[in-house]
C-alpha positions as CSV (number, residue, x, y, z in Angstrom):
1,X,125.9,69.1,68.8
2,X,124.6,66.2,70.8
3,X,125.5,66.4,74.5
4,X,124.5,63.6,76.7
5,X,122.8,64.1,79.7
6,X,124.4,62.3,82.7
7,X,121.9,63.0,85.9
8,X,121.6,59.6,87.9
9,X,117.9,59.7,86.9
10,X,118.9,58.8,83.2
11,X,121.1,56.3,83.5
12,X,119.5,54.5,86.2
13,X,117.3,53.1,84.2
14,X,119.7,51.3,81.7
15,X,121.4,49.5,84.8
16,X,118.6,48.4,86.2
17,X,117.5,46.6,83.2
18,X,120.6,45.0,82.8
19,X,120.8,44.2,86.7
20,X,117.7,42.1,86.3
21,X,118.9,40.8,83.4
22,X,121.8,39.6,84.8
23,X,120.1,38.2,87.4
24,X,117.3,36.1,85.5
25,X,119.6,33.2,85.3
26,X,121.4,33.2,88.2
27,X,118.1,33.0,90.2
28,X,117.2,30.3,87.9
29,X,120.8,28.5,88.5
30,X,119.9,29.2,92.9
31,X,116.9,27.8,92.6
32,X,117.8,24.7,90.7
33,X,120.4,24.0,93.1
34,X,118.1,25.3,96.5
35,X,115.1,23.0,95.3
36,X,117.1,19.0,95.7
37,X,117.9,20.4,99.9
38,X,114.5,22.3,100.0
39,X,112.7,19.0,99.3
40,X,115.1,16.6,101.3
41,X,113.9,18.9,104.2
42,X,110.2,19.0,103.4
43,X,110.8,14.7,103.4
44,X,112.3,15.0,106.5
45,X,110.0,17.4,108.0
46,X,107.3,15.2,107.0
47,X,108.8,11.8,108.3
48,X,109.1,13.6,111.8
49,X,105.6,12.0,112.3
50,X,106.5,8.4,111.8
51,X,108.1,7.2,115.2
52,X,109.9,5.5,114.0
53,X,111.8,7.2,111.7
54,X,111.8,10.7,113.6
55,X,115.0,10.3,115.4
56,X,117.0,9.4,112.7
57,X,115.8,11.9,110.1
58,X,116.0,14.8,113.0
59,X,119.3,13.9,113.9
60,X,120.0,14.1,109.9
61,X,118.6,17.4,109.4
62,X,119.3,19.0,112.6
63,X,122.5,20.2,112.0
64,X,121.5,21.6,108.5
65,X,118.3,23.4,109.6
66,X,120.6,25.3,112.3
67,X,122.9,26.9,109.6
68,X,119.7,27.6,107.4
69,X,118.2,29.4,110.4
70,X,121.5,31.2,110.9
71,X,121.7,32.2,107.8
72,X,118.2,33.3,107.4
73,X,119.3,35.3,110.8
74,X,122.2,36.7,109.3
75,X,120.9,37.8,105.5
76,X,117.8,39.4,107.4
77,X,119.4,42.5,108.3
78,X,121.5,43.5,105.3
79,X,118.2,42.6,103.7
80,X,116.4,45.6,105.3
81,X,119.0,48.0,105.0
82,X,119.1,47.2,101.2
83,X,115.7,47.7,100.9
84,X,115.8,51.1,102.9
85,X,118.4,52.2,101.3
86,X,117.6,50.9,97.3
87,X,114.1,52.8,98.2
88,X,116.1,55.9,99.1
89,X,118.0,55.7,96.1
90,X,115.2,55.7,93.6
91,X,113.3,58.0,95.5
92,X,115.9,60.2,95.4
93,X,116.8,59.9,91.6
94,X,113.2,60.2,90.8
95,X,112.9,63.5,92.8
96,X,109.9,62.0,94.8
97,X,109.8,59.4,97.7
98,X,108.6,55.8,95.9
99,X,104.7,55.3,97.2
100,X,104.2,52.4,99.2
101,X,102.4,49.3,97.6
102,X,102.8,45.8,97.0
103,X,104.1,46.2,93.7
104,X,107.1,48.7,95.1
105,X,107.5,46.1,98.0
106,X,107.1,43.2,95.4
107,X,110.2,44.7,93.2
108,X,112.3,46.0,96.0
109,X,112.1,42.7,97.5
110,X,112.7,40.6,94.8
111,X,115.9,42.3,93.7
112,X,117.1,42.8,97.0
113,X,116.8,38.7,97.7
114,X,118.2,38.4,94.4
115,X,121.4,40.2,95.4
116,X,121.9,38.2,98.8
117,X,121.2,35.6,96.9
118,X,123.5,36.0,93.9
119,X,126.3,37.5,96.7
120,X,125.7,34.2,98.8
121,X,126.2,31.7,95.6
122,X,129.2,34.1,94.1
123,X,131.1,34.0,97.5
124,X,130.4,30.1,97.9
125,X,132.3,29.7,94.2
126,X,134.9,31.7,94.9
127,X,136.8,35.0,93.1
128,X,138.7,33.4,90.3
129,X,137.5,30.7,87.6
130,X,139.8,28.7,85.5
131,X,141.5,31.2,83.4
132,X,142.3,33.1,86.2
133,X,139.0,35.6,85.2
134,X,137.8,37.9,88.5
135,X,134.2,38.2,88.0
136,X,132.6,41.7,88.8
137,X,129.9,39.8,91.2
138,X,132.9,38.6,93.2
139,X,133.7,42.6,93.7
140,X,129.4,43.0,94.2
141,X,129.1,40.4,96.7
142,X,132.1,41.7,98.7
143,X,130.8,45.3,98.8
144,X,127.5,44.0,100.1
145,X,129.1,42.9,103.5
146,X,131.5,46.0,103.9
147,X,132.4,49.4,102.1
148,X,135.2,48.7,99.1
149,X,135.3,45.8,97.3
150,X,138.4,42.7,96.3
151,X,141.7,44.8,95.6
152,X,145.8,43.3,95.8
153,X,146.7,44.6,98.9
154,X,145.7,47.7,101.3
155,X,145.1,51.0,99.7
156,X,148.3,53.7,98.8
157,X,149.5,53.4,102.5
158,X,149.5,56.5,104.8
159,X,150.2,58.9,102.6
160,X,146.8,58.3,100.8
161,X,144.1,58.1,103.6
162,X,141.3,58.9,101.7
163,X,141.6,55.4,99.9
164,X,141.8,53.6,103.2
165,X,137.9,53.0,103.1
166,X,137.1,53.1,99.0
167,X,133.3,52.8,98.4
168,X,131.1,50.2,97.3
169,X,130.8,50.1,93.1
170,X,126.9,50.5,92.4
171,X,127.1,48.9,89.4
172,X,129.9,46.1,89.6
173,X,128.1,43.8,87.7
174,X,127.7,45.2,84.8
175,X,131.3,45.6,84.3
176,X,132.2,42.2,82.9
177,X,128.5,41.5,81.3
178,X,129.9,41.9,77.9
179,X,132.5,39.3,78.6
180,X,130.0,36.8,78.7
181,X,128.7,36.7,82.5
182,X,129.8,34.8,85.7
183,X,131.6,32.4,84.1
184,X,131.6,32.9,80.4
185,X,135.4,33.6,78.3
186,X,133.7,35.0,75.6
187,X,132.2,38.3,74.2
188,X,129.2,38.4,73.8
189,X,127.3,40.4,71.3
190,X,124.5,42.6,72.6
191,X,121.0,42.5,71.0
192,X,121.0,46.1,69.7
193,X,123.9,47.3,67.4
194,X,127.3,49.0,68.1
195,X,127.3,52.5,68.6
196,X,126.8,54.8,65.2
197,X,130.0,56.2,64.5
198,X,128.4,59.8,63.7
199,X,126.5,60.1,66.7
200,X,129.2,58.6,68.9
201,X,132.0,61.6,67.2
202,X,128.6,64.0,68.5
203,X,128.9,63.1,71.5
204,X,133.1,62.7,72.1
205,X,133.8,65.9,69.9
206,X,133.1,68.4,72.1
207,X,134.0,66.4,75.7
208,X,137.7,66.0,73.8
209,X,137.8,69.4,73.0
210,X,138.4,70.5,76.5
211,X,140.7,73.2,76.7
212,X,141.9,71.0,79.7
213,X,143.1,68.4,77.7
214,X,145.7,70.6,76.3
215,X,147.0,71.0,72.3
216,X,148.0,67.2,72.1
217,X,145.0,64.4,73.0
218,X,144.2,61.9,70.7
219,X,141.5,59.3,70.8
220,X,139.7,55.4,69.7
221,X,137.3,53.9,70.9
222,X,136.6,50.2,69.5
223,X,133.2,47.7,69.5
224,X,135.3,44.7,71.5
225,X,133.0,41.9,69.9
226,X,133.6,42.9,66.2
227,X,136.9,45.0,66.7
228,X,135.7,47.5,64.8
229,X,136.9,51.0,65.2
230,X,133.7,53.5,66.5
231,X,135.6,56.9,66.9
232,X,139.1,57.7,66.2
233,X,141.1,61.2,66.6
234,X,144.8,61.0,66.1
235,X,144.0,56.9,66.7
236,X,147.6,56.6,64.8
237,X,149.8,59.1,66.4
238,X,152.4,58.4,68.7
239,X,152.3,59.9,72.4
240,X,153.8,58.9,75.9
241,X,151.4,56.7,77.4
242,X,153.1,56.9,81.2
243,X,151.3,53.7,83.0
244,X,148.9,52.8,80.6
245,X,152.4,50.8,79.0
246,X,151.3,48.3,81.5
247,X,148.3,46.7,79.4
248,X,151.3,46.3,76.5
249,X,153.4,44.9,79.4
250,X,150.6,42.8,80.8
251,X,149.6,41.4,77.1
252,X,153.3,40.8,76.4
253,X,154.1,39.0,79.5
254,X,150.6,37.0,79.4
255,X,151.4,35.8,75.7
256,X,155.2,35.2,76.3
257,X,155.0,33.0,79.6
258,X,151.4,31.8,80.5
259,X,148.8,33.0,82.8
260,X,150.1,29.8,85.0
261,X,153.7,30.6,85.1
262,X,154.9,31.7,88.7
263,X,157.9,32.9,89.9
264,X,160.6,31.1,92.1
265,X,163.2,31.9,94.6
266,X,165.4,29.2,96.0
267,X,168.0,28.4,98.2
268,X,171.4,26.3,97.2
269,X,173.9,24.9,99.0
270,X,177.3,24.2,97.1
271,X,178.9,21.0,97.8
272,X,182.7,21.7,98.0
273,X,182.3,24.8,99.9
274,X,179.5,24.8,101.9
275,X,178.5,28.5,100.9
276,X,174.7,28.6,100.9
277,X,173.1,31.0,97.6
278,X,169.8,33.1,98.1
279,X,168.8,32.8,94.9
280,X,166.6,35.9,93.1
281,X,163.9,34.4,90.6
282,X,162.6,38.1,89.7
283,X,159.5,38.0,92.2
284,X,159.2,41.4,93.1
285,X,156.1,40.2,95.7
286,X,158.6,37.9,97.8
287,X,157.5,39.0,100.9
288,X,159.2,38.8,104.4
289,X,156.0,39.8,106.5
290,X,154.7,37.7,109.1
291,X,151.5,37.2,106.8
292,X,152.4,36.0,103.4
293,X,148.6,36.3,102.2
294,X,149.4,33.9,99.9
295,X,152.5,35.7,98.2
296,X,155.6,33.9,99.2
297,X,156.7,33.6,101.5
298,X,160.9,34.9,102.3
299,X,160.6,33.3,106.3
300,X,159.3,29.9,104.7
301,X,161.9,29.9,102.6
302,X,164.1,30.3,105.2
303,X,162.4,27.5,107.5
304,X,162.6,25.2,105.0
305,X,166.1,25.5,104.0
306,X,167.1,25.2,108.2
307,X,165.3,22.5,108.1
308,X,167.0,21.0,105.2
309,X,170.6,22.1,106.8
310,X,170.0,19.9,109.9
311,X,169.8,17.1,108.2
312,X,172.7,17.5,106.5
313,X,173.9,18.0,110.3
314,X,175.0,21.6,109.2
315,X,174.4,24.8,111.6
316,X,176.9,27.4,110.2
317,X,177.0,28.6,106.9
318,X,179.0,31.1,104.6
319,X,176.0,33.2,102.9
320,X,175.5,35.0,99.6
321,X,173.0,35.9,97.1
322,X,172.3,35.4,93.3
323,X,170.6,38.3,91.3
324,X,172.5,37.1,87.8
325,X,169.1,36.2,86.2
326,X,168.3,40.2,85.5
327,X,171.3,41.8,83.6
328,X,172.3,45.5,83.0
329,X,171.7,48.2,85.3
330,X,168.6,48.2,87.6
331,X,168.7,52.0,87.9
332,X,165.7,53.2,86.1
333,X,166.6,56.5,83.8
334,X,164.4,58.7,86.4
335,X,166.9,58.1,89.0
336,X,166.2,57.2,92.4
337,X,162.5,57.8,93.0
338,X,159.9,56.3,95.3
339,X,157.8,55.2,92.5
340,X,160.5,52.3,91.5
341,X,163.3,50.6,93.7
342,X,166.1,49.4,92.1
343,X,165.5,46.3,89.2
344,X,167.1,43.1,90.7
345,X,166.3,39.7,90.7
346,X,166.4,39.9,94.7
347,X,163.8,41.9,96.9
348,X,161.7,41.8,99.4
349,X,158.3,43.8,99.7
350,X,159.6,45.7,96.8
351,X,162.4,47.0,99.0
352,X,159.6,49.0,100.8
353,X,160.9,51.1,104.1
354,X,157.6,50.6,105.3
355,X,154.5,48.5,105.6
356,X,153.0,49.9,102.6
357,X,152.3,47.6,99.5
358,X,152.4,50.4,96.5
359,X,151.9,53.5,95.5
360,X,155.4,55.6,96.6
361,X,157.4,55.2,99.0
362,X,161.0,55.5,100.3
363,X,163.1,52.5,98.9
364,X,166.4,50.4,100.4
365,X,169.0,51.7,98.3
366,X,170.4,48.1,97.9
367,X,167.4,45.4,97.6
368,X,169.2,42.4,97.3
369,X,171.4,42.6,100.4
370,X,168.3,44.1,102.6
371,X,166.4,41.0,101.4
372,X,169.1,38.7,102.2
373,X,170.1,40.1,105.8
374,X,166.1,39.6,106.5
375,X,167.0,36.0,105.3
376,X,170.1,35.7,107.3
377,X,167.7,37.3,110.8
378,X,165.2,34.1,109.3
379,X,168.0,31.9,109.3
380,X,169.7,32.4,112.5
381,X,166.2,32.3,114.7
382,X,165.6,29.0,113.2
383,X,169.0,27.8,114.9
384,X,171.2,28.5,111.3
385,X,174.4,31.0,112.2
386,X,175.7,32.8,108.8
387,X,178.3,35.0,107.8
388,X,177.7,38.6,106.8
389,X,175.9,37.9,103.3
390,X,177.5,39.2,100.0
391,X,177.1,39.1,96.1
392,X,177.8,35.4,94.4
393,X,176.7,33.1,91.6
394,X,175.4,30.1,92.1
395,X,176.9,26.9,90.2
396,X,175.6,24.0,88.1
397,X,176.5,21.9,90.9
398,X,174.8,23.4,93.5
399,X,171.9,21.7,94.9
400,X,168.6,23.4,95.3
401,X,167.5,22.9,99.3
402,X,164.1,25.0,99.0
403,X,162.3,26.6,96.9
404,X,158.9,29.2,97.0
405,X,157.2,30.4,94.4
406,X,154.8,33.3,93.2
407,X,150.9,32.7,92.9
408,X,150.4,32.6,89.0
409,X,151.3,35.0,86.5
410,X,147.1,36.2,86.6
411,X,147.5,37.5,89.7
412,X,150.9,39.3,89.5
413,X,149.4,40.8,86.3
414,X,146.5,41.7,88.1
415,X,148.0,43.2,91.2
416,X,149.8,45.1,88.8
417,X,146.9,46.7,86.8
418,X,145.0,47.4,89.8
419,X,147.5,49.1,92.2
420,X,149.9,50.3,88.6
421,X,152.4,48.8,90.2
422,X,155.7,49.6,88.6
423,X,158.2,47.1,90.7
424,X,156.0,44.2,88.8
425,X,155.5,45.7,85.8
426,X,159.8,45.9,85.1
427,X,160.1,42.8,86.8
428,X,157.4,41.0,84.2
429,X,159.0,43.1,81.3
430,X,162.1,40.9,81.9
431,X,160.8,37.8,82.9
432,X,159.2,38.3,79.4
433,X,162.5,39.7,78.0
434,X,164.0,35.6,79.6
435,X,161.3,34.0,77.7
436,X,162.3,35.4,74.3
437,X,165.5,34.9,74.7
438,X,166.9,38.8,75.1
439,X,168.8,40.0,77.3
440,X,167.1,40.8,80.7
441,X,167.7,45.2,81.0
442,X,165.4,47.7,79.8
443,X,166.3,47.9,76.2
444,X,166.2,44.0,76.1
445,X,163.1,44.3,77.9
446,X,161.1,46.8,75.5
447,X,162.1,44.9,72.8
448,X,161.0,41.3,74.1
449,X,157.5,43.6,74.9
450,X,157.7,44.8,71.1
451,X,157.7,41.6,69.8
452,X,155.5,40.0,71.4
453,X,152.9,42.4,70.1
454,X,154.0,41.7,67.0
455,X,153.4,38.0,67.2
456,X,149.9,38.6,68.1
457,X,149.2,40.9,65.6
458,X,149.2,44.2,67.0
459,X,149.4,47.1,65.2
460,X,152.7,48.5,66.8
461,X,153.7,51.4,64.1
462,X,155.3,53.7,66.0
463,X,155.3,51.9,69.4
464,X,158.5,52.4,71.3
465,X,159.2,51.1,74.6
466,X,162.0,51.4,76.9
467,X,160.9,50.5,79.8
468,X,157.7,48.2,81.8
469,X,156.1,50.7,83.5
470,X,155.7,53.4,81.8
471,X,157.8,55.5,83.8
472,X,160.3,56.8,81.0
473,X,158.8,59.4,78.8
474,X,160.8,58.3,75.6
475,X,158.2,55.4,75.1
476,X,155.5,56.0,72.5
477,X,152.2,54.1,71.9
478,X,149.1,55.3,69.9
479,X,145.5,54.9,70.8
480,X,144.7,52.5,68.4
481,X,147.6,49.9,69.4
482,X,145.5,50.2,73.8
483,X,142.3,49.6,71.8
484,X,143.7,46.3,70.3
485,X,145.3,45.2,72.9
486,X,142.5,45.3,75.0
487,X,140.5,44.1,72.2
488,X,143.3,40.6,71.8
489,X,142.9,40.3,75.3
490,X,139.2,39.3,75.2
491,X,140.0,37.3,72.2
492,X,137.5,34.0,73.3
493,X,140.9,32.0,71.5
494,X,143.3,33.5,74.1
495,X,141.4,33.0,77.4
496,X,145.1,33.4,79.1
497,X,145.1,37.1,77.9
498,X,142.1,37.7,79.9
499,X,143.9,39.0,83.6
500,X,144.8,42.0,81.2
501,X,141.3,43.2,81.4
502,X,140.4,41.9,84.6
503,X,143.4,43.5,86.3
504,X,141.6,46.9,85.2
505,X,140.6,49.2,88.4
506,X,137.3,49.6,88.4
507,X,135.9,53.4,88.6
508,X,135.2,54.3,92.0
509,X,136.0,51.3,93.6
510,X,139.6,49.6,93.3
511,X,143.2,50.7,92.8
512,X,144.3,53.6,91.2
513,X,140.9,54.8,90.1
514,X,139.1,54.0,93.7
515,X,138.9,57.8,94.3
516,X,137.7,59.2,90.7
517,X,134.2,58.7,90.0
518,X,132.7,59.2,92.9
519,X,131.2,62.9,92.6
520,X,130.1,65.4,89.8
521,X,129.2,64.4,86.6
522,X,131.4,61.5,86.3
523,X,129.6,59.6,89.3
524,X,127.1,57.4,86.9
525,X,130.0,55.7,85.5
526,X,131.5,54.4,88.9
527,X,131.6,50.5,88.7
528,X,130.8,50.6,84.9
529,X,133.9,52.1,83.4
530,X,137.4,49.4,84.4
531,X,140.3,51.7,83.1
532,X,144.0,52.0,83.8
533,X,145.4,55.3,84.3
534,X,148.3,57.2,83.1
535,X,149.9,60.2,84.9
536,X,153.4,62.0,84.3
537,X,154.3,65.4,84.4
538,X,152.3,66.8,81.6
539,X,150.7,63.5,80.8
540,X,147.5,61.9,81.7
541,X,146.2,59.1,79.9
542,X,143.2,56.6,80.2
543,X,142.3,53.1,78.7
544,X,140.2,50.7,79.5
545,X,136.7,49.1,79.2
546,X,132.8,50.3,79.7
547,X,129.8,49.1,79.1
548,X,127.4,51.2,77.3
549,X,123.3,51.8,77.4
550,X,122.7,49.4,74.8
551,X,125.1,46.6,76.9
552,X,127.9,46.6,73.9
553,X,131.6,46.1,75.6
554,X,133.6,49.2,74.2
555,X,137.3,49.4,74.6
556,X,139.0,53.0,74.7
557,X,141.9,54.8,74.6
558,X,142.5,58.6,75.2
559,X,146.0,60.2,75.7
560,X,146.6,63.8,76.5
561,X,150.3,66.0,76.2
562,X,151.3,69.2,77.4
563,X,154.9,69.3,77.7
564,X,155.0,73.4,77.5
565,X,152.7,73.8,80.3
566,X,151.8,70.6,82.1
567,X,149.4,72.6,84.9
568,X,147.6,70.6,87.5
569,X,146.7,66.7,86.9
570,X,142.9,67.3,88.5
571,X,141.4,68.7,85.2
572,X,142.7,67.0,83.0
573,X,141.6,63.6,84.7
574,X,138.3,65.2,85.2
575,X,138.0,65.8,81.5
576,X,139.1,62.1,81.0
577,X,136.6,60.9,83.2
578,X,133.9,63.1,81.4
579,X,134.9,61.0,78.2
580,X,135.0,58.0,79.6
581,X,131.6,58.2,81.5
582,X,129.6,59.6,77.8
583,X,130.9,56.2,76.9
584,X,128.5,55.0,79.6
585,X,125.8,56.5,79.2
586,X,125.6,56.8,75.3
587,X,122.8,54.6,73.8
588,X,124.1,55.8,70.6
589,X,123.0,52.5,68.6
């Protein structure tokens, strides 16, 4: 039996190789972009002694010496604490304060200006690249300035303070290292080989035979770069997945529309009647709050359209709204539950009694019509009086006064991942259900999912779905069908796949896994491991990505049932974790 040994003193090591690593180049990249400035100033530090150049060149450079002064002011703090607290750090993994000396103060320095550094060009270029990617250094350079890191929207609301202030994920950068860097779409292969099957069944055996885990678990774990199976345990057998349906959801969704593909709600006024249709384009993110933050935007929509109406010299309308693009029944087979509102093609804020932005919460009974009487209060402060709103259908012949529409489909998928957000995960199931050509319900919507896997190749044998989110415990997926479709989704070929992965929470620091991680012997994975979770009644399920000790991208799956005696959730996530983090740490090449 081969049990790995998790203390921080182990695995520090690993990460701090691969730190440096990863910081090599981008050094090299600051410098080569630092030195072209560095020398205009030296020129212009130099021609201060000519008269008659002096005034010009100072006036020149003035301005731009002040912000490197500021900055220089600014870094130089958060440069001593980092260097106070990296040498508490080691000192306290290595059981022994670190002796002073220039090399220590040579080291220390030298990362620690590499991370201001690398923080400093990573915020300058933004979160996203052109696939819609988020880079782990984005989520690095955030936690540097503040505890937590990027996330969609606040924590669980007030019913989960302890995510209000999430900390800061050690090892951030790391995550996305074996999907080729900063800026890379591919996977790279590491320079050591993929994990021995044997010793890596030594090591998962016993962590998966946790009596925790209950009589039903089953397991895979894949090499992402070759897709080659490591370790598999019941890889083929069918069990509920609860949210982890969302990375089949995300995948389908992603393939069927476009990463690029956004969501729009309109306004439109028929001609012979003058009745004016609030039209539902299935954004479950429409928001009505005073900051949009980039969602859109419900009171826009409505200043638009008022503004539109006045031209047409029209100040009184008859109002309605049109939620004909979903079909069926929106009432999800749980029933009424704070977990889901009510499926239309119509709501605001996820019909959300309160200022919340997921996890559960109470829900308006009736979406649509609270969405539209927001509209209607919109309306009428913008000078527009309206009739009590009501159900219609737009016509053909209506004509479209405004629209707004949803940021891309990356970020919805993302948002949803991170926050397993079930209101966008239904709402993307039939968005994907409208784009094959199904009927837009549930069982429409699990069989649109369905076949998009199939087009890609997935091995779906014995895959049922009936639902987006996971929520129904009739749907079925196996292990191996979460290890290939996170496997397709860093496919280099299908770069639009990609917010599949980088939608993940990251341990320890972001959605639904910001409070795991964090203590007892699953701590070394935090920042490393980017998983999303699944938890029913009886269930508990986690899939996702980690980077191991030899820097080889691993995808995983592990599923757990206990339908007799479903016991406390804790444990068996605990146990999860425990899997998930000898993942980590295993240099089992």
């Amino acid at each position: 039996m081969v049990v790995p040994e998790l203390r921080p003193w182990r695995a520090a090591g690993p990460h701090a190789a691969r730190v440096a690593a990863a910081l090599r180049p981008r050094l090299a990249r600051v410098a080569a972009t630092v030195a072209p400035p560095l020398a205009r100033l030296r020129r212009t530090a130099s021609a201060r002694v000519e008269p008659s150049a002096a005034p010009r060149d100072a006036q020149a450079a003035g301005p731009r010496v002040a912000r490197v002064a500021r900055v220089a002011r600014a870094v130089q703090p958060r440069v001593a604490r980092l260097v106070q607290a990296t040498k508490a750090r080691v000192g306290h993994l290595r059981g022994t304060r670190p002796k002073p000396g220039p090399n220590w103060r040579y080291t220390a320095g030298a990362t620690t200006v590499g991370l201001a550094l690398a923080a400093g060009v990573v915020t300058a270029a933004g979160p996203w690249d052109s696939t819609g990617q988020r880079t782990a250094e984005r989520d690095h350079a955030v936690a540097l300035g503040r505890t937590g890191g990027a996330d969609h929207g606040a924590a669980h609301g007030p019913a989960h303070p302890a995510d209000a202030v999430p900390r800061p994920a050690p090892s951030a950068a790391a995550v996305l290292t074996g999907l080729g860097g900063a800026t890379g779409n591919t996977v790279k292969s590491a320079p050591r080989s993929a994990p021995d099957p044997a010793a890596l069944a030594a090591v998962l055996g016993p962590l998966l035979a946790d009596p925790a885990l209950g009589p039903q678990h089953t397991a895979a774990v894949v090499d992402v770069a070759t897709g080659r199976l490591l370790y598999g345990s019941g890889a083929d057998q069918p069990l509920t997945p609860a949210s982890t349906t969302k990375i089949a959801t995300a995948v389908a969704a992603l393939s069927a529309l476009g990463p690029d593909h956004r969501l729009t709600t309109r306004t439109a006024l028929e001609p012979d009647t003058g009745e004016l249709v609030l039209v539902g384009g299935g954004d479950p993110t429409l928001t009505a709050r005073p900051r949009a933050d980039g969602w859109a935007s419900l009171r826009t929509l409505a200043d638009s359209t008022a503004a539109a109406l006045k031209k047409r010299g029209i100040k009184r309308v008859t109002l309605s709204y049109d939620t004909t693009l979903f079909a069926g029944s929106g009432r999800h087979p749980i029933g009424e539950n704070g977990n889901l509102a009510r499926v239309t093609a119509l709501m605001a804020d996820e019909a959300r009694t309160d200022d919340s932005t997921s996890g559960p919460v109470r829900r308006f009974p009736d979406p649509a019509a609270q969405a539209t009487n927001e509209f209607a209060a919109f309306l009428d402060a913008a000078g527009i009086t309206t009739s009590p709103p009501g159900p219609s259908k737009a016509s053909t012949r209506a004509q479209t006064l405004a629209t707004v529409s949803s940021p891309p489909l990356s970020a919805l998928v993302e948002r949803m991942m991170t926050n397993s957000d079930n209101d966008i995960a239904e709402a993307l199931a039939r968005q994907t259900a409208l784009a094959s050509g199904v009927r837009a319900e549930f069982a429409g919507a699990g069989t649109a999912i369905g076949a998009q896997l199939e087009k890609l190749g997935l091995p779906r044998a014995g895959a049922i779905f009936h639902d987006g989110s996971g929520l129904d415990r009739t749907d079925k997926l196996t292990a191996r069908l979460l290890t290939a479709l996170l496997t397709k989704a860093a496919d280099p070929a299908r770069p639009g796949l990609r917010p599949a992965l980088t939608g993940l929470p990251v341990a320890g620091f972001t959605g639904t896994l910001s409070a795991r991680y964090a203590n007892g012997p699953a701590d070394g994975a935090a920042g490393v491991v980017r998983a999303k979770t699944g938890t029913l009644t009886g269930v508990n399920t986690l899939s996702g990505t980690v980077v191991d000790q030899d820097g080889r991208l691993l995808a995983f799956a592990f599923l757990t049932a206990d339908p007799d005696s479903p016991g406390e959730a804790p444990p068996v996530q605990a146990a999860l974790d425990r899997a998930a983090t000898a993942l980590a740490a295993c240099g089992c090449g």
